[in-house]
C-alpha positions in Angstrom: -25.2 25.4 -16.3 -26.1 22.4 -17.9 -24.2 21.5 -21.1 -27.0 20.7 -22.9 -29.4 23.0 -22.0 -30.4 26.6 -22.7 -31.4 28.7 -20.3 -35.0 28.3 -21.1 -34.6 24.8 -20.1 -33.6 25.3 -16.9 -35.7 25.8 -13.4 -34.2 26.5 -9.7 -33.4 23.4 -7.9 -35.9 21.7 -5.5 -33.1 20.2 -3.3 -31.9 23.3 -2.1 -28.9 23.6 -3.4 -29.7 26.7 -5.4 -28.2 25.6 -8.7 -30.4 25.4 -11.9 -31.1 22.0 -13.2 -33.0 20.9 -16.3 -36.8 20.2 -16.3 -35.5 17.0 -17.1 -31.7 15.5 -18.2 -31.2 13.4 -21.0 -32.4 10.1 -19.2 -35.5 11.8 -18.1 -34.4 12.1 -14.3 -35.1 15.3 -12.0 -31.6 16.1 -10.8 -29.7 18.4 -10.9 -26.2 18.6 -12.3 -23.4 20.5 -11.1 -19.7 19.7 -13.0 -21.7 17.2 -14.6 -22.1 15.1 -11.0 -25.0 14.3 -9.5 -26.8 17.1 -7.0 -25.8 15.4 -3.6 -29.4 17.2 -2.0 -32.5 15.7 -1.3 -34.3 14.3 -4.2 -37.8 15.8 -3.4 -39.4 13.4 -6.1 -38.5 10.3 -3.6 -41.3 9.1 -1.7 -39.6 6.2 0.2 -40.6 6.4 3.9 -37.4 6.7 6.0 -37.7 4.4 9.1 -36.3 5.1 12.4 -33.4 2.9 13.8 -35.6 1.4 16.0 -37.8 0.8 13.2 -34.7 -1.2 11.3 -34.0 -3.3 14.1 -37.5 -4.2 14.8 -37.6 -5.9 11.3 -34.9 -8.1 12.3 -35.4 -9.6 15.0 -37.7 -12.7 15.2 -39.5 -13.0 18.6 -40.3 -15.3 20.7 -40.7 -16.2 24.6 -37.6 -17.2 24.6 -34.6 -15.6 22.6 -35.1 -12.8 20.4 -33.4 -14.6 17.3 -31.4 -11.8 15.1 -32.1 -12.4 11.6 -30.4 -9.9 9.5 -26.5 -9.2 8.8 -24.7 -11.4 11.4 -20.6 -11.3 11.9 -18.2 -14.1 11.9 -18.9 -14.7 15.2 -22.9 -15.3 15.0 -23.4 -12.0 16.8 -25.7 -9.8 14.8 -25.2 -6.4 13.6 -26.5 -3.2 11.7 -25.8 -0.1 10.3 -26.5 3.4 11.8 -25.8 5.4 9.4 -23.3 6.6 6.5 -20.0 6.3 7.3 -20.0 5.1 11.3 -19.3 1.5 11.1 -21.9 -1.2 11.8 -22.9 -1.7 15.6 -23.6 -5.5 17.4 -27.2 -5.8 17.2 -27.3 -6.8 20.6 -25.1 -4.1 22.4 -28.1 -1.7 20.5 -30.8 -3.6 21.9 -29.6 -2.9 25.2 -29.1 1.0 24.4 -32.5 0.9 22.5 -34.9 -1.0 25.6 -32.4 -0.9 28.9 -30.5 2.2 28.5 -27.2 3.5 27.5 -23.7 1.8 27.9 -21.1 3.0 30.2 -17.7 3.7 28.5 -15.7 0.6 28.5 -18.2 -2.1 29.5 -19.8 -5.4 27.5 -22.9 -6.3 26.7 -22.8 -9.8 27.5 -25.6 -12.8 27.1 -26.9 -14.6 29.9 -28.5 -17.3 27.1 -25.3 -17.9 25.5 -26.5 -17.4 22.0 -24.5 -15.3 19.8 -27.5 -13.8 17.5 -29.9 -13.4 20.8 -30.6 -9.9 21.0 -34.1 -9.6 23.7 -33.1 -7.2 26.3 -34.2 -9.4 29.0 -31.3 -11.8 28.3 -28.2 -9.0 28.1 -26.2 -7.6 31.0 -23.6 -5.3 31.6 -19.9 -6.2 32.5 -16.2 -5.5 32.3 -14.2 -7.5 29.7 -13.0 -9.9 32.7 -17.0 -10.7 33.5 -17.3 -11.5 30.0 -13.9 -13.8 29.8 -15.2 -15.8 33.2 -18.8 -15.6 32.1 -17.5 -17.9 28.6 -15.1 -19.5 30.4 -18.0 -20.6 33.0 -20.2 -21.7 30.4 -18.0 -23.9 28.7 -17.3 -21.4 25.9 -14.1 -20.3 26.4 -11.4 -22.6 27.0 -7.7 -22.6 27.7 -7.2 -25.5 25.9 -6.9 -28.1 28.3 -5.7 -26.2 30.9 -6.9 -26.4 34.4 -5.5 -24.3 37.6 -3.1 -26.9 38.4 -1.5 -26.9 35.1 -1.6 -23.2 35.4 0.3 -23.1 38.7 2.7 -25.5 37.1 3.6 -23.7 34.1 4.0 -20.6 36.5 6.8 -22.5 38.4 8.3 -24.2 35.4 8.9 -20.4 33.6 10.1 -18.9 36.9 12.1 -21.6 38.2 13.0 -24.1 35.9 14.0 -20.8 33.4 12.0 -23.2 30.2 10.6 -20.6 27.8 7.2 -19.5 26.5 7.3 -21.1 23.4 8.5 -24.1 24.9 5.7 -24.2 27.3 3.0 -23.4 24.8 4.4 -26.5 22.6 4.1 -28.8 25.4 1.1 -27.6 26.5 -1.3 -27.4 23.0 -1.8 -23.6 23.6 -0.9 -20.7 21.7 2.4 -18.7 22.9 -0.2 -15.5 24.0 -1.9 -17.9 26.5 1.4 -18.6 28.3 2.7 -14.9 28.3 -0.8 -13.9 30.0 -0.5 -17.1 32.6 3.1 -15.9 33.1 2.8 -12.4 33.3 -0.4 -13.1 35.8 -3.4 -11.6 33.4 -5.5 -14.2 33.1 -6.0 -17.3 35.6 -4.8 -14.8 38.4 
């Protein structure tokens, strides 16, 4: 019960909760309190239309004939992305544009951009592929670089590590890369 209250104050609960609140509390809201917290129910006095996730991402997306420019919450990154609901983290916008107009995404696969624009999110635009597809797909468009790496260099610092025994570090200060880009040339992950 209420601290305040008497019990000739008090109705049943609208939210379903099946406690008995005050007509009103001191502040003149309709809640109801249990421990002296808020009821965690349904307010039934709040009119607020609850949109639809489609809904939601519809208002944030600017079209045109082009690229569908994502204009609401964006990452570091410049890819967009939004909330589904209370405690699931935020999505990319553009990985649910593809559930939301192509279809659902295999387990394990991208949703990558044929446009290369970050914040583009118009399904016409996105395609599925592995995280190697992605890699060559940036790497192809200039995106994603190596530094200044080309095959023959690769094939080089392949030799030099194997034969000449020089190590990773070593070959990532001679080259300008980070020591990670060396360990995957070495141990044959990336520039196979």
């Amino acid at each position: 019960m209420h601290p305040n209250s008497t019990t000739e104050d008090l109705i049943q609960c609208a939210c379903g909760c099946g406690q008995l609140r005050p007509v009103k509390d001191q502040r003149g809201r309709r809640h109801c309190y249990i421990y002296g917290h808020q009821c965690r129910g349904r307010n039934p006095w709040d009119t607020r239309r609850r949109y639809t996730l489609q809904e939601r991402f519809e208002q944030r997306v600017s079209k045109t004939d082009g690229c569908w420019e994502w204009i609401g919450a964006k990452r570091g990154n410049g890819y967009g992305e939004i909330g589904v609901g209370k405690g699931i983290s935020p999505i990319g916008a553009h990985r649910l544009a593809y559930e939301l107009y192509v279809g659902p995404i295999p387990d394990g696969l991208n949703v990558c951009h044929h446009c290369d624009n970050p914040p583009c999110v118009n399904p016409d635009h996105l395609f599925l592929g592995n995280q190697a597809d992605n890699s060559q797909d940036a790497a192809a468009k200039g995106r994603y670089s190596h530094g200044n790496l080309t095959q023959y260099r690769v094939d080089e610092i392949r030799q030099r590590h194997q034969a000449d025994g020089i190590t990773q570090r070593q070959l990532a200060d001679e080259y300008g890369v980070h020591y990670s880009t060396i360990s995957l040339i070495v141990n044959r992950k990336r520039w196979c």
